[in-house]
N, CA, C and O of each residue as an XYZ file, in Angstrom:
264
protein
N     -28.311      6.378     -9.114
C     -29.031      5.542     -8.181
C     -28.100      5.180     -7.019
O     -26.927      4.894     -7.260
N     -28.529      5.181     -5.897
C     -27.530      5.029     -4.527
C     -27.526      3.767     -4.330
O     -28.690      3.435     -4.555
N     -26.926      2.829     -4.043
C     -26.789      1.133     -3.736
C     -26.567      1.476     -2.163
O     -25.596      2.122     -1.769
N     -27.865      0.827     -1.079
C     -27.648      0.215     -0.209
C     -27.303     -0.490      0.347
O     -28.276     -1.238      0.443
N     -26.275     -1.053      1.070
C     -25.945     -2.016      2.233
C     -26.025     -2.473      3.540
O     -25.829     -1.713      4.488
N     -26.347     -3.876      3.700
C     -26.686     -3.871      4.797
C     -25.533     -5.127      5.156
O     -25.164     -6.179      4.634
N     -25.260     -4.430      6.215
C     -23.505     -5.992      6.760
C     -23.946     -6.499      8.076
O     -23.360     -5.980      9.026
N     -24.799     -7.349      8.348
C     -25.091     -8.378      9.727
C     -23.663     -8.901     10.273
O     -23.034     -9.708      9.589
N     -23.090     -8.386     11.657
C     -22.021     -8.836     12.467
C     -22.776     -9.539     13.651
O     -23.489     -8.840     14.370
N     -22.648    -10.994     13.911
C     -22.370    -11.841     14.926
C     -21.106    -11.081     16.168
O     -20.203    -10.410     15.667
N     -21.135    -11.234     17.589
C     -20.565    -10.584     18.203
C     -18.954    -11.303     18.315
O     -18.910    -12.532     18.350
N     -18.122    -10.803     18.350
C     -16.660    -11.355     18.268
C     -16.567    -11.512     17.155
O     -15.715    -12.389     17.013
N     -17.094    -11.050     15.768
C     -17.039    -11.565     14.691
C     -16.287    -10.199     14.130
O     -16.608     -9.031     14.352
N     -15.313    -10.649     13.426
C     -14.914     -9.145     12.498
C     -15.169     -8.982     11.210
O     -15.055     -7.854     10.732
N     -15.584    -10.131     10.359
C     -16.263    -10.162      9.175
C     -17.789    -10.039      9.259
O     -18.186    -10.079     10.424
N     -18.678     -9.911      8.406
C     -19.515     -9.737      8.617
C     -20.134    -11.515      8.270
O     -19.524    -12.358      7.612
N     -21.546    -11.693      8.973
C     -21.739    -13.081      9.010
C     -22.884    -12.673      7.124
O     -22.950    -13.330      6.084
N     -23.199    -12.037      7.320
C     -24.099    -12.193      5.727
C     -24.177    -10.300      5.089
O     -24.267     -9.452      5.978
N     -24.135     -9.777      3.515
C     -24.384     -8.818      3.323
C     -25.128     -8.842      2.465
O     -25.342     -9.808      1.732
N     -25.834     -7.379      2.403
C     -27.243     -7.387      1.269
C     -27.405     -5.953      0.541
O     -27.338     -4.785      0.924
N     -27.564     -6.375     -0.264
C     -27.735     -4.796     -1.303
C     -28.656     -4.772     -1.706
O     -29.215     -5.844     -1.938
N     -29.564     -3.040     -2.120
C     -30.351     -3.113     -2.042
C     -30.562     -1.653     -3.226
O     -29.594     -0.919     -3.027
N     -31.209     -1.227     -4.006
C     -31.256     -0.305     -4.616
C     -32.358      0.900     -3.751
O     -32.297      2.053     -4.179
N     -33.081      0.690     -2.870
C     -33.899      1.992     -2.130
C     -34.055      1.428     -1.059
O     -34.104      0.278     -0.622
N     -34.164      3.019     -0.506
C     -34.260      3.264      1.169
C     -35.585      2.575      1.401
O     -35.393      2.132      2.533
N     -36.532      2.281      1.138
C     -37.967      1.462      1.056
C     -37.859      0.146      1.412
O     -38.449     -0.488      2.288
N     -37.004     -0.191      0.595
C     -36.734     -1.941      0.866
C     -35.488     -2.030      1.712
O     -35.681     -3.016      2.424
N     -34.459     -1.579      1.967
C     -33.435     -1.180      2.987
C     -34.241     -1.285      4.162
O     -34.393     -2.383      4.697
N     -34.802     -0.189      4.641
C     -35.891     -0.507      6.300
C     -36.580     -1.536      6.067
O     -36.266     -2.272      7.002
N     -37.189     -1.991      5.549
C     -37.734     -3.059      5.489
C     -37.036     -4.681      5.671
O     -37.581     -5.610      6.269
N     -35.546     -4.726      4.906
C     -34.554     -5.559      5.120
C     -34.120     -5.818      6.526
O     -33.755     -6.901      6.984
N     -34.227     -4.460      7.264
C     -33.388     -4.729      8.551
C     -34.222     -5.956      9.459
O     -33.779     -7.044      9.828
N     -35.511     -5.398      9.662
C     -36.343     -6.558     10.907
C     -35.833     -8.000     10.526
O     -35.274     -8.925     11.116
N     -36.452     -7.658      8.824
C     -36.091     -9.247      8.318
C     -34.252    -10.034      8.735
O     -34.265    -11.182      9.179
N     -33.300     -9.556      8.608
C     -32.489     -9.573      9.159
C     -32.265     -9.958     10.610
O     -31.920    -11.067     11.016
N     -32.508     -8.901     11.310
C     -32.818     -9.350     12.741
C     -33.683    -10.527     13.247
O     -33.723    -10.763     14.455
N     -34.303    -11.195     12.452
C     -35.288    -11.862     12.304
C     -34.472    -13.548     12.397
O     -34.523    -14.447     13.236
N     -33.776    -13.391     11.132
C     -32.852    -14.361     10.499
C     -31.305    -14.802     11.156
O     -30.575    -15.762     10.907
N     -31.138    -13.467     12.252
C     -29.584    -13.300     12.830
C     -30.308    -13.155     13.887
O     -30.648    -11.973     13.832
N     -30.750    -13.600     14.797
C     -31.511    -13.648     16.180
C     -29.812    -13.635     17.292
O     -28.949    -14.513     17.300
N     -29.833    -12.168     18.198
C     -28.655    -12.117     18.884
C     -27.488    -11.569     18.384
O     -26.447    -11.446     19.029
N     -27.724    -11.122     16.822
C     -26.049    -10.766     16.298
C     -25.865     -9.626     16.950
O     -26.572     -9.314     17.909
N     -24.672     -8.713     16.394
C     -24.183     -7.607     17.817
C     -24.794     -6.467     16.922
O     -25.418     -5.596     17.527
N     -24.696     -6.370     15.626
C     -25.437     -5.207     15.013
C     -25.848     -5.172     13.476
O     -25.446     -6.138     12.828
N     -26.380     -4.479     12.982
C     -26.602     -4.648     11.803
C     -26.060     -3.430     11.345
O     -26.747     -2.537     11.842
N     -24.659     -2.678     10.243
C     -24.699     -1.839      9.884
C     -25.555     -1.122      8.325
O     -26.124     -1.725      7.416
N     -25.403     -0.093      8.467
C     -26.357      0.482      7.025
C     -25.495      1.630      6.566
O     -25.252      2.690      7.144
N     -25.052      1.144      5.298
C     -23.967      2.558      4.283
C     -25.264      2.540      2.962
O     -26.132      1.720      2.661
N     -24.876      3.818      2.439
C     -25.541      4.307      1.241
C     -24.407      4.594      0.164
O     -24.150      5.788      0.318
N     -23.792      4.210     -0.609
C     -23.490      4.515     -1.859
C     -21.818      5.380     -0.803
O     -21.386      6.527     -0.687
N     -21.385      3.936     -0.243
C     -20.440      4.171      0.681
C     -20.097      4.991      1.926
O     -19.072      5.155      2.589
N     -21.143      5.366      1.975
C     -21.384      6.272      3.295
C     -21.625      5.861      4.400
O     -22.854      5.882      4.331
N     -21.380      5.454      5.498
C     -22.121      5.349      6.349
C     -23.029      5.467      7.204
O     -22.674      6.177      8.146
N     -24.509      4.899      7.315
C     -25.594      5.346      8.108
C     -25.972      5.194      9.283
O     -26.689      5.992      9.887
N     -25.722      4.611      9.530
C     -26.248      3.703     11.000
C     -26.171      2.278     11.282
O     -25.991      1.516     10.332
N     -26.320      1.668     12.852
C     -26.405      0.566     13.048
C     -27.271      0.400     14.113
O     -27.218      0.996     15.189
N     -28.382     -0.762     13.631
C     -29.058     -0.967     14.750
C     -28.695     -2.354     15.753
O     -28.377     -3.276     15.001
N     -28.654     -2.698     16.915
C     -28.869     -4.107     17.484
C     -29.305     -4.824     17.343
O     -29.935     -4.600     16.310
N     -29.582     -6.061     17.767
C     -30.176     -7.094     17.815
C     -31.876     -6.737     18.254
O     -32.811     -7.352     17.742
N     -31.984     -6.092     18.859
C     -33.359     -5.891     19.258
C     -34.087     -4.483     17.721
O     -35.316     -4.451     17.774
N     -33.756     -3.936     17.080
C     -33.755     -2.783     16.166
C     -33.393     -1.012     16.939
O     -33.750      0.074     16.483
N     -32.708     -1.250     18.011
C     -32.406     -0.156     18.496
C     -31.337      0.614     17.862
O     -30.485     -0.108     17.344
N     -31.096      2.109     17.731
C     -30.057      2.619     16.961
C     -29.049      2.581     17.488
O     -29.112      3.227     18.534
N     -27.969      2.092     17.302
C     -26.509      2.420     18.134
C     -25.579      3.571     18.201
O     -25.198      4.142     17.180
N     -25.252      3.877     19.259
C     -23.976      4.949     18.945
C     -23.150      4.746     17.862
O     -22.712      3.643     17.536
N     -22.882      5.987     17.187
C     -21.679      5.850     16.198
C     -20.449      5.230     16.939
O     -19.395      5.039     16.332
């Protein structure tokens, strides 16, 4: 089973301000809005899979450059 993560960064922040795990990609997309929702303005939200890294979206749900 792959364990999802999700690490919410506030901007100037080098820790992450909150993280969330998640056992499927189903509830993972679904986590992010909620997130963005809850962190109104943070600088990004990243997403790893079973230590991998996936992506990060913004504050608005846009995808970011690697």
């Amino acid at each position: 089973m792959t364990v999802f993560m999700l690490t919410v960064y506030e901007t100037g922040s080098l820790l992450p301000v909150e993280t969330v795990t998640l056992n499927n990609a189903a509830a993972t997309m679904a986590a992010i809005p909620e997130l963005l929702a809850k962190h109104p303005g943070c600088e990004r939200v990243k997403v790893h899979a079973g230590g991998t890294y996936l992506f990060s979206v913004d504050c608005t749900g846009a995808t970011l450059p690697d």
